[in-house]
N, C-alpha and C positions, 0 to 999 in steps of 0.2 A: 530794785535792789533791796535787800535783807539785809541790817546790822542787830547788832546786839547791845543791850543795853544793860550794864549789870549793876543793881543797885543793892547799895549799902545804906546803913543808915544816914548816909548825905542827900538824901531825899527825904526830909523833913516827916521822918514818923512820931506824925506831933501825938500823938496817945501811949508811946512807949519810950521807955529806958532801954538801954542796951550798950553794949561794946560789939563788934564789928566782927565779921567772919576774917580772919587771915587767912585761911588756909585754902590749895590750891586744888581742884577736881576732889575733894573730899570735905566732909563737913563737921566742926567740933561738935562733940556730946558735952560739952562742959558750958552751964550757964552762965556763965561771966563771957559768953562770944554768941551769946542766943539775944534775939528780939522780944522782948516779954512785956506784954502788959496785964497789969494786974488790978486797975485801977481802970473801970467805967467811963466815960466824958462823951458833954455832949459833940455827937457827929455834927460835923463840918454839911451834911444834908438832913436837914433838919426832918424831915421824916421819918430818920432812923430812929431819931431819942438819943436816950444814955447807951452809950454801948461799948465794946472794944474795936478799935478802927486802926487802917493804914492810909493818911490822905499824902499821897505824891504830886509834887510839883513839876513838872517836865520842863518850865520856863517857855519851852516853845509848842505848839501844836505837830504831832504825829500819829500818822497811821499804825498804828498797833496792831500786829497779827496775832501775838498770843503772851502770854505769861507763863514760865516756868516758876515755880515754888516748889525750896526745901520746908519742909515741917518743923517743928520742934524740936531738938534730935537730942534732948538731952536724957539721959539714962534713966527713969526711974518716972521719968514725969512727962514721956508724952503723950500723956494724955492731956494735957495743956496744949498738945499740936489743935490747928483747926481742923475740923471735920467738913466743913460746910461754910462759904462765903458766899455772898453778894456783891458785884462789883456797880459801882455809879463813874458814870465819866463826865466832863464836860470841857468847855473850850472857855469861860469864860467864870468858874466858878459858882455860877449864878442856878444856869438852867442846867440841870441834871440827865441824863439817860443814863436807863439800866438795864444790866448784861446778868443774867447766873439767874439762881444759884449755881454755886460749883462746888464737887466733894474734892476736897486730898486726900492722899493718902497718906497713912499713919507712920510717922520717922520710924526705924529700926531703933534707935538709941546707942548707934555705933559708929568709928568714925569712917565705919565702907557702907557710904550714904551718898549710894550716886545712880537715886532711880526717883527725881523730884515729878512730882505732878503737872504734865501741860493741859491749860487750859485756853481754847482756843476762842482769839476773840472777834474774829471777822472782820479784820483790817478797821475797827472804832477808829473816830476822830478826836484827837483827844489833847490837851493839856493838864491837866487835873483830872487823878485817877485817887477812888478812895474807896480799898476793901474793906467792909464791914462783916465780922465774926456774925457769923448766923448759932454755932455749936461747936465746940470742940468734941473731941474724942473721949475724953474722959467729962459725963454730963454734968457733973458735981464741980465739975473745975471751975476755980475763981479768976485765973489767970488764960491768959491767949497770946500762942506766938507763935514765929516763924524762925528759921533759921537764916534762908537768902530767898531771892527773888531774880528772875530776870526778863527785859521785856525783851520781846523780838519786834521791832520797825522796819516798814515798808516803805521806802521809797518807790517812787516811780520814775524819776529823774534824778543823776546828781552829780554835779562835777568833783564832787570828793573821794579821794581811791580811800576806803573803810580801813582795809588790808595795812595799808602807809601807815594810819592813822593808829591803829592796834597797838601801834611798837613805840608808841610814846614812852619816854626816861625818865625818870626820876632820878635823877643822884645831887652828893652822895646819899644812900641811905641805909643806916640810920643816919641823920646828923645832928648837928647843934646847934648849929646859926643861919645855913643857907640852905636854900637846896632850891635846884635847876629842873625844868620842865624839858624837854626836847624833843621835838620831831624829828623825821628824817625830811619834810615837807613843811612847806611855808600855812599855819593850818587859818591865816584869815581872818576874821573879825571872831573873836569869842568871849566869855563871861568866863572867869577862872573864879572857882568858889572851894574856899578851904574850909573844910568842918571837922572838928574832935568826935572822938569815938562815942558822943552822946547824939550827934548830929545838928550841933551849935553850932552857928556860922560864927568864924573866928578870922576871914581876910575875904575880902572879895575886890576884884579888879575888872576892869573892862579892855580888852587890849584889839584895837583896831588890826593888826596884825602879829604873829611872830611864830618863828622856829627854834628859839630857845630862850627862854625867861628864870630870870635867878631872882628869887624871892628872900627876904631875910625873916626867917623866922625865930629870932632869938629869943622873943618874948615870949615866946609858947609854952605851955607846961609839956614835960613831960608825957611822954604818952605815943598815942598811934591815933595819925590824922589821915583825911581824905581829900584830894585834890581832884576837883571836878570840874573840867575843861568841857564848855558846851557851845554850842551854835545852832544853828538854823538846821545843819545837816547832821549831827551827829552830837552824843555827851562821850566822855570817856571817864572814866573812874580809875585813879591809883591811887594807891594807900603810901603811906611812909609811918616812919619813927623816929619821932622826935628824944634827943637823950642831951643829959647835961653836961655827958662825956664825948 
């Protein structure tokens, strides 16, 4: 079995600033909703050095068949898109294996931006995935980013129908003080992980089972958050909006 994995900046892009894609089958040109890093640090696999990086946390071990990535896609500047990466994976942070290089190709700078680059990765084993900037597109550029990302997982067994699980709720949203998760299915033992549009863990729960949980988030700023519901078999990613009204 194939799911899909869609990540936003709620997997922990510890080398970049950003605010978050909203938008649906299409992708903003506007850098205030781009991944940018413009600032060097040292990689999380110490062989790298100084460099621009994306290190993902998956929390649990999965087969990985491939990765789609959008580019840069902001107007004027992608040449800040990556040209060329390196991927390292591993299961326990420690010991490394690596995959690539691999070229993308270069954002249009518009927002009909729906031909992201697959790269395929041969079903890796994997918890801990971290791309490493080899070159972008424009050589001179100081800065390195992406727009989205997504992985495609491979099961081979799995009692969870994916499908069920897709049609996860969020309401109300926007709101102001609460907002409710829900499935149409009872989804099990999971990690529910809420993170602001920088990618700051801001609630985190452990919930043995459920098919509808009402959270209070009244204390939160302003803003657009991500709730990321994970397990053994699957993550799922929904966004909300947080407002004072």
């Amino acid at each position: 079995m194939k799911i899909n994995i869609l990540l936003f900046s709620v997997l922990m892009l510890f080398s970049i600033y950003s605010n978050a894609q909203c938008l649906e089958d299409t992708h903003s040109s506007f850098k205030s909703q781009s991944w940018l890093s413009c600032n060097t640090k040292a990689n999380p696999v110490e062989s790298r050095g100084e460099s621009h990086w994306l290190s993902l946390d998956l929390v649990y071990e999965y087969q990985i068949d491939s990765l789609w990535i959008w580019n840069h896609n902001v107007w004027g500047e992608t040449g800040n898109g990556i040209k060329e990466i390196i991927i390292d994976y591993s299961s326990d942070a420690i010991n490394w294996n690596t995959i690539g290089p691999f070229t993308l190709d270069k954002a249009p700078g518009s927002w009909k931006y729906n031909s992201p680059s697959l790269l395929n990765l041969g079903n890796i084993s994997a918890r801990y995935i971290v791309l490493t900037v080899i070159q972008t597109w424009d050589p001179l550029a100081t800065c390195a980013g992406i727009a989205e990302m997504k992985i495609n997982v491979n099961f081979s067994t799995s009692t969870v129908n994916i499908p069920e699980l897709t049609e996860l709720v969020l309401s109300p949203n926007p709101t102001s003080s609460k907002i409710s998760i829900e499935a149409k299915q009872n989804l099990g033992r999971c990690n529910v992980l809420i993170y602001n549009s920088l990618g700051q863990l801001v609630k985190e729960l452990q919930e043995e089972s459920f098919k509808r949980l009402d959270l209070d988030i009244m204390d939160f700023e302003d803003g657009i958050y991500f709730i990321n519901v994970q397990s053994q078999d699957f993550i799922i990613t929904k966004s909300f909006v947080k407002t004072s009204r």
